[in-house]
C-alpha positions, 0 to 999 in steps of 0.5 A: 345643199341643193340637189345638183345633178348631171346627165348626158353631155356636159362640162366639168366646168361651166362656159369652159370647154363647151363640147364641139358642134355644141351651144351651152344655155344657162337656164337660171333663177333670180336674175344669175343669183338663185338655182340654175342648170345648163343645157348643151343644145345642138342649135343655138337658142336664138337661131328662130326663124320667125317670132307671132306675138308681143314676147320678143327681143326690142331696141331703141335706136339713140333717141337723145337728138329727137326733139321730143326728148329735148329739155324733159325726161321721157318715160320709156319703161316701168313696173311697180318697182322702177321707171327708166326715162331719157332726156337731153338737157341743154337749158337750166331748168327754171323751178328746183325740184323734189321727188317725193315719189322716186329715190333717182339714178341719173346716168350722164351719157354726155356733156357737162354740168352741176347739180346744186343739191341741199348736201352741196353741189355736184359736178356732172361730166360723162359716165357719171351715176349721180344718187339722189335721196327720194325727198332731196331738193336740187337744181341741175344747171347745164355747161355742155348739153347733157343726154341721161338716162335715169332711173327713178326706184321705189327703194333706195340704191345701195351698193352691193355687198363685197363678201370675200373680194373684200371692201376695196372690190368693185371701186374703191370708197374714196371714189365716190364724190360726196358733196361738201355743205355749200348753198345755193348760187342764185341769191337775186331773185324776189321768189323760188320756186320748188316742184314737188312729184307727188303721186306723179303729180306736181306741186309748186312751193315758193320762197323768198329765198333760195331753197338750198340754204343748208350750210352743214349737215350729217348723217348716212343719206345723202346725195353722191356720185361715182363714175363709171370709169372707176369701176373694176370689173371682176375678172377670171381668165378661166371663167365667164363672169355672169352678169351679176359679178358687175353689180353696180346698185342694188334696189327692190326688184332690180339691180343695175349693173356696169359693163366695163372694159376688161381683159377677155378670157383666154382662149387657150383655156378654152372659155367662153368669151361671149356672153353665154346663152341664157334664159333668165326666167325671172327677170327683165333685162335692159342694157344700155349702150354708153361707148365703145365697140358693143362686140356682143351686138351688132349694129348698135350704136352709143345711146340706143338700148335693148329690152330682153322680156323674161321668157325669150332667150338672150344671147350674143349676136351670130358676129360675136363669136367671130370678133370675140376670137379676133380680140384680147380687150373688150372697149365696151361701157353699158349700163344694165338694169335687171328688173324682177317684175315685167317691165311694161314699154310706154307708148313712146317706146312703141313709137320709137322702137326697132320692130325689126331688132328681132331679126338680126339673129336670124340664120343668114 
């Protein structure tokens, strides 16, 4: 059992009943799921009033409408374990495609469209997460112009264990969409074509026959889908849930998470509401926003992103103590990626970046 100590001015309960004139910190380990303790500063954690040097927080304004994300996914952050891209898709590609690599998350932000898979097709609309096998040949076609962020993993996403919530937590298993067996819809053309990622490269296999031919199949690995929308968020009117309660995928190293609209704590018990101060010492942390009034940040805007580096403490904006008493509801939908290893910024990252996105804590 571990060894849990106290000493000076703290709470019985943690995030309920902060002392006045005091600012609670969760200084934790494994990314809210190993040992932590709080801390009950008299400033807040994130009230700096300047930042030298490269371990600060970063932002990318909504980059989807830029032509250098149109018809391609471009890389903005990876490590060893994953790569996050963004990309507007507005024409069906003309090659299939299989990523002998990556296992691939695609997140559609907008628009509208299927992938024919060699499971069977899947219908994409907004605020769907599609799974894709690494191996899995597919082809997306386009209907309303899609923006997507996706996450190409190292390992498989799996869905996290429910422990005592039992099977029915988080989004009922008759949510998720499995694609029924079905072929491919194009059959007029003399060759197809098949890009294969290996070792980030591409190769082109060609057919004379449509490449999703399967008409049947079986087993546990395959392509699905399930929407953000369907998600239930663990709720507590006494307690601030952490952000490892909205656990969505989990992977090697990392794990994404589904920030949903839900009822906020009650003031009366005296909970946080917010957000709460944290130093999560082991892990990375990326949220991007999908819709909805982001009360925890200010001036963000649907489709732009955040990059919390492990190190540098994380927390809400100076407005969102305010908001967070005016409100009853939050109307937010983010997704969250928490990596254990460091996440590196590509240089299209650097070009795009908010320099200044580090200030807006800042004492005014």
């Amino acid at each position: 059992m571990e060894n849990f100590l106290a000493s000076g001015v703290y709470t019985k309960q943690a995030h309920v009943k902060i002392p006045e004139g005091m600012f609670e910190e969760e200084h934790g380990r494994k990314g809210f799921f190993g040992r932590v303790s709080h801390l009950y500063r008299q400033n807040k954690p994130t009230d700096w009033t300047h930042i030298v040097g490269e371990l600060k927080p970063r932002n990318l304004p909504p980059l989807f409408s830029d032509k250098h994300f149109q018809n391609k996914f471009v890389k903005i952050l990876f490590n060893k374990d994953l790569e996050v891209y963004l990309g507007t898709i507005t024409e069906n590609p003309k090659s299939f495609y299989r990523n002998a690599d990556f296992d691939e998350m695609f997140f559609i932000h907008e628009g509208e469209g299927r992938m024919e898979t060699i499971y069977g097709h899947i219908p994409l609309h907004k605020g769907d997460y599609v799974i894709v096998p690494r191996g899995t040949t597919y082809k997306t076609y386009v209907t309303k112009p899609m923006k997507i962020l996706k996450v190409e993993s190292n390992s498989e996403f799996e869905e996290p264990t429910r422990g005592i919530l039992g099977p029915n937590a988080l989004y009922d298993q008759t949510a998720k969409y499995v694609p029924e067996a079905a072929v491919g819809s194009e059959h007029d053309l003399n060759e197809y074509h098949v890009d294969i990622k290996h070792r980030g490269a591409l190769t082109r296999v060609t057919y004379p026959f449509n490449p999703l031919d399967a008409v049947g199949w079986k087993g546990s690995l395959y392509a699905w889908k399930i929407s953000i929308y369907d998600y239930c968020p663990i709720n507590s009117h006494k307690y601030h849930i952490p952000p490892s309660g909205h656990t969505m995928f989990v992977a090697q190293n990392f794990v994404i998470c589904s920030f949903v609209a839900r009822p906020l704590e009650h003031t009366s018990e005296g909970v946080l509401k917010v957000p709460f101060f944290h130093s999560n010492i082991d892990y990375d942390e990326v949220l991007f926003y999908h819709q909805g009034n982001f009360f925890s940040r200010d001036n963000i805007d649907a489709g732009a992103i955040t990059f919390h580096p492990q190190g540098i403490n994380h927390g809400p904006h100076p407005k969102a103590f305010l908001k967070a008493n005016e409100n009853e509801f939050t109307d937010e939908f983010a997704v969250m990626i928490d990596a254990r290893n460091t996440l590196n910024m590509t240089p299209e990252f650097e070009k795009f970046e908010n320099k200044d996105y580090w200030k807006s804590w800042m004492i005014k």
